[in-house]
N, C-alpha and C positions, 0 to 999 in steps of 0.2 A: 892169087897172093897167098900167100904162107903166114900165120900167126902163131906167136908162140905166149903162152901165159907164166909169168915168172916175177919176183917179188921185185919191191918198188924199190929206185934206187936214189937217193940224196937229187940228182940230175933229171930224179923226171920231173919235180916243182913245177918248172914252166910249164910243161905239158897236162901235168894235174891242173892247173889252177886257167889255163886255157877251156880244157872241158870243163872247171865248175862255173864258167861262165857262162854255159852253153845251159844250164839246167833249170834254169826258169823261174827260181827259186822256190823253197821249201824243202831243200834234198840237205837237212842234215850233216849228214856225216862226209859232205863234201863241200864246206863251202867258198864261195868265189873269194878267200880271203887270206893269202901267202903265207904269213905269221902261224895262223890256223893249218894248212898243210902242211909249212915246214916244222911242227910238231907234232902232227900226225907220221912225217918219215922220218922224223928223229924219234918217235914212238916203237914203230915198227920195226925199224933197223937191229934197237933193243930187243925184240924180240924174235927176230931172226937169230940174234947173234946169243941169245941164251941157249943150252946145249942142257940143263936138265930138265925133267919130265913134271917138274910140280905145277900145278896149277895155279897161277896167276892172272892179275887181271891187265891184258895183252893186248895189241891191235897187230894184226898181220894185213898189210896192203900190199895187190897183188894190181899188175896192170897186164896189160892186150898191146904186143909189140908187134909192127909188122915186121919179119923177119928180113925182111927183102930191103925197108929202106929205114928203118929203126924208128920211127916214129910211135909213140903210142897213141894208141887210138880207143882205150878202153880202161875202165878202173873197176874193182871188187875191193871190200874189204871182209874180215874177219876178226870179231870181237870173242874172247874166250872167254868171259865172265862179265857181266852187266852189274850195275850194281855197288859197285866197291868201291869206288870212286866218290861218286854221292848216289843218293837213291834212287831208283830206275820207276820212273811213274808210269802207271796208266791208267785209261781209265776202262771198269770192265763194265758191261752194259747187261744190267740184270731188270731182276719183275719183282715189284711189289704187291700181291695180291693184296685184296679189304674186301670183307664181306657185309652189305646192312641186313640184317635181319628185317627193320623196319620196312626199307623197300624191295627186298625179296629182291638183291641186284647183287653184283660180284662184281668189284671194281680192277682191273691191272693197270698198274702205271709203270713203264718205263723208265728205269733212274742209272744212273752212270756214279758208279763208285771208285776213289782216287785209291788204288791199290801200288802196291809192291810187289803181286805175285812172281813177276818173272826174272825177278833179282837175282842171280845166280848161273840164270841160262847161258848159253851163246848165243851169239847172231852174227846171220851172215849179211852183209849191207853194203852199201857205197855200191852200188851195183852202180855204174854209165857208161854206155857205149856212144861215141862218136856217131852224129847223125847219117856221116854218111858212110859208114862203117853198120847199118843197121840192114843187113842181107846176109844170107847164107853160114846162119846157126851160129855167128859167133855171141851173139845173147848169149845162148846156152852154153859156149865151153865159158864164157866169163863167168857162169853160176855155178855150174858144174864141178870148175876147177876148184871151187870150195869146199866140196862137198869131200871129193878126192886128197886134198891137204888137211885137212882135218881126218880122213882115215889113217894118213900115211901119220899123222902125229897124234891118233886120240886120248891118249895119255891129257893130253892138253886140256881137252874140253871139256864141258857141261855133259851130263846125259841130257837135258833138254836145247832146245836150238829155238831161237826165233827170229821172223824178218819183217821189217816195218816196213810196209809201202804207206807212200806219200798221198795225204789226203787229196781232197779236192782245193785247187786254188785258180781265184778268180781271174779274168785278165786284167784285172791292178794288183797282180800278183798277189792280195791278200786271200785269207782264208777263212770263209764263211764260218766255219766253226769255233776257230776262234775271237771272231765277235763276237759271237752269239754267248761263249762261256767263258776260258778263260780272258779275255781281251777286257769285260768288264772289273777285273779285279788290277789287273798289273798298270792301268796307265799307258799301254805300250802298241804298238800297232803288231801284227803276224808279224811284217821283215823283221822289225826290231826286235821280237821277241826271240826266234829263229836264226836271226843270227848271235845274239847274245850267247843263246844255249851250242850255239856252236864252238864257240872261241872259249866261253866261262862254264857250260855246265849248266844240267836244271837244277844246283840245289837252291835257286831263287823260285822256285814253285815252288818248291816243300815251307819257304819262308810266306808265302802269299797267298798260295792258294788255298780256296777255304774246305775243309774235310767234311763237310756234311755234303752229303749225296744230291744229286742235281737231278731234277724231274726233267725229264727230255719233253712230255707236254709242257713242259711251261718256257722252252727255247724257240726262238723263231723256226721256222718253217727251213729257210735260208740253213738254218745249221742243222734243224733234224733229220732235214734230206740227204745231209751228206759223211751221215754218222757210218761209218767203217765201209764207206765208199773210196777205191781205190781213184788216186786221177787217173785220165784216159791212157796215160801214156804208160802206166803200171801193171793195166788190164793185161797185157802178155807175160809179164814177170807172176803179175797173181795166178796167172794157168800156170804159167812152171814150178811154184811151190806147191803147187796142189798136184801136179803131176810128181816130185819128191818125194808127198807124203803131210805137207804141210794142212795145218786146217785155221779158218778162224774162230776161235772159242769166246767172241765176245770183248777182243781185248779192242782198245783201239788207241790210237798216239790223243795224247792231252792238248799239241795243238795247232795241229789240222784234222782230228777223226779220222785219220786211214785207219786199214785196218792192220791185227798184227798176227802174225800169221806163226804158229808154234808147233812144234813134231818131237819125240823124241828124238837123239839124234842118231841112236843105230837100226832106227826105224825107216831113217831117211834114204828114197833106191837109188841113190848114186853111192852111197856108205854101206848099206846092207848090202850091195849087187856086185861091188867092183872087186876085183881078184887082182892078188898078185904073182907074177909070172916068172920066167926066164925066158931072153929073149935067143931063141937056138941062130935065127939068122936075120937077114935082110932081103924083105920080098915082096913083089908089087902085088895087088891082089887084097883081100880078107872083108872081114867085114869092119864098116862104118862103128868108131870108138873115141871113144875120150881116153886119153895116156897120158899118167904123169911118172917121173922118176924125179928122185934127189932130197935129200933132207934137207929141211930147212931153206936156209940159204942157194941152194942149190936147185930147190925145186923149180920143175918148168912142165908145163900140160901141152898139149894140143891136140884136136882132131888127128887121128891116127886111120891107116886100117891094120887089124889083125886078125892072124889064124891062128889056133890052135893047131898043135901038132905034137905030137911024141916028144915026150920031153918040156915040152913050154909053149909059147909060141912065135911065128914071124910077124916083122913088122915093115909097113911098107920106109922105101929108103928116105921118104922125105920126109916122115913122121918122125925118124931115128935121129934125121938130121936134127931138127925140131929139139928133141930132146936132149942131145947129144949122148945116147944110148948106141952101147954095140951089144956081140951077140957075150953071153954068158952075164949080162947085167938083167937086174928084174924091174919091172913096169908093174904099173898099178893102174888098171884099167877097166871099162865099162860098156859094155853096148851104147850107142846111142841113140 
């Protein structure tokens, strides 16, 4: 089958809000709730369809078409500035040394502090792939293909980049961690809290939650264990941002503990690595790559193969298909 990657259109809704049904709750930036999406692609749409380079605060949503029978079967999103909206919280998990003199002892304690650090960044998110869509790399161009749209437009972006993966949650779809911390202050259970921040926004933490720094000894067990623990189904996405360039610096989401995962972004090796070309012909053959062309509105990726050759290079004809690329147009592109 043939997949092609290219931005979200008013008509995919029922296809978006069929896969947020699929995700078990706790995923944010996709949730199982129409109203919620259809403002999400009336978000995006905006920002496709804006043509200068200033930096604003944007959502670009990208989905996974099968080219063959038009179905989507995958979702990515793109955030160009965090932050501006209402405040972007986390919480960062630092060390309180004490020393007694008297008992000749050195105490650490573990404490999570309600920051703002990453206010400003980008992030790449809404990553889901169709369960049964989950073989043969296309995880990676749905990640990948972010990395490549943000080269092809970096004007747009943050120098920093960061990406939440989803805490740990239980099978009553709650979430350990936030019982254990936030859940004692708002009244509210994880879904309810989780979806609220999805459709309204967290500036109802910044109203509730309390600013003095939280002893991780003094949280149950239930929530310390699963402090900037990915859920299981993450653990593959958390290898692939480490494989970009990604690292955990201690941040973690305020309410499930996953962890957050932040890079510079022209440090990132689908950004630093990808070249732009000219394409001389069409030819079966080359090596195994990620290719995108089109500005904006137009942009479309997919697993490709290409050569190098005199002059630029070729590209195999189904990949060109994919793109809707001929020869003397340029590609943006990367090993994979």
């Amino acid at each position: 089958m043939s997949f092609v990657i290219r931005p979200a259109r008013a008509d995919d809704l029922q296809h978006l809000y069929e896969m947020a049904k699929l995700t078990g709750g706790g995923f944010t930036n996709l949730p199982p709730e129409k109203p919620a999406l259809q403002a999400k692609l009336e978000r995006s749409a905006e920002a496709f369809a804006r043509t200068d380079d200033a930096m604003k605060d944007e959502l670009f949503v990208l989905v996974l078409e099968n080219a063959e029978t038009g179905e989507v079967r995958g979702t990515c999103q793109i955030f160009t500035q965090v932050g501006q909206r209402w405040p972007f919280y986390s919480y960062r998990l630092g060390t309180v040394t004490k020393h007694s003199e008297a008992l000749n002892r050195t105490f650490r304690a573990e404490i999570l502090n309600l920051v703002n650090d990453l206010e400003g960044a980008s992030e790449v998110g809404g990553l889901f792939l169709h369960p049964g869509e989950r073989a043969g790399g296309l995880g990676m161009l749905l990640a990948r293909s972010r990395y490549l749209f943000i080269a092809m437009h970096r004007a747009r972006f943050a120098d920093r980049i960061l990406a939440e993966l989803r805490g740990v949650i239980d099978e009553a779809a709650g979430s350990p961690f936030w019982d254990g911390v936030a859940g004692r202050f708002f009244g509210m259970s994880f879904q309810q809290a989780d979806e609220f921040n999805a459709i309204h926004g967290n500036q109802f933490i910044a109203d509730l939650m309390p600013r003095h720094p939280v002893y991780t000894a003094m949280l149950p067990e239930s929530a310390r264990s699963v402090i900037g623990v990915p859920h299981p189904s993450g653990r593959a996405a958390m290898r692939m941002l480490e494989h970009e360039g990604f690292a955990f610096e201690n941040y973690i989401d305020i309410f499930d503990g996953g962890p957050t995962m932040t890079a510079r972004t022209d440090h990132v090796v689908t950004i630093r690595d990808c070249r732009s070309s000219s394409v001389v012909d069409l030819a079966p053959g080359g090596e195994p790559c990620i290719a995108a062309r089109g500005h904006l509105a137009e942009f479309r990726a997919c697993n490709a193969r290409i050569a190098t050759i005199d002059g630029g290079v070729t590209i195999d004809p189904a990949g060109a298909t994919l793109l809707g690329v001929e020869p003397g147009q340029d590609i943006r592109h990367a090993p994979r």
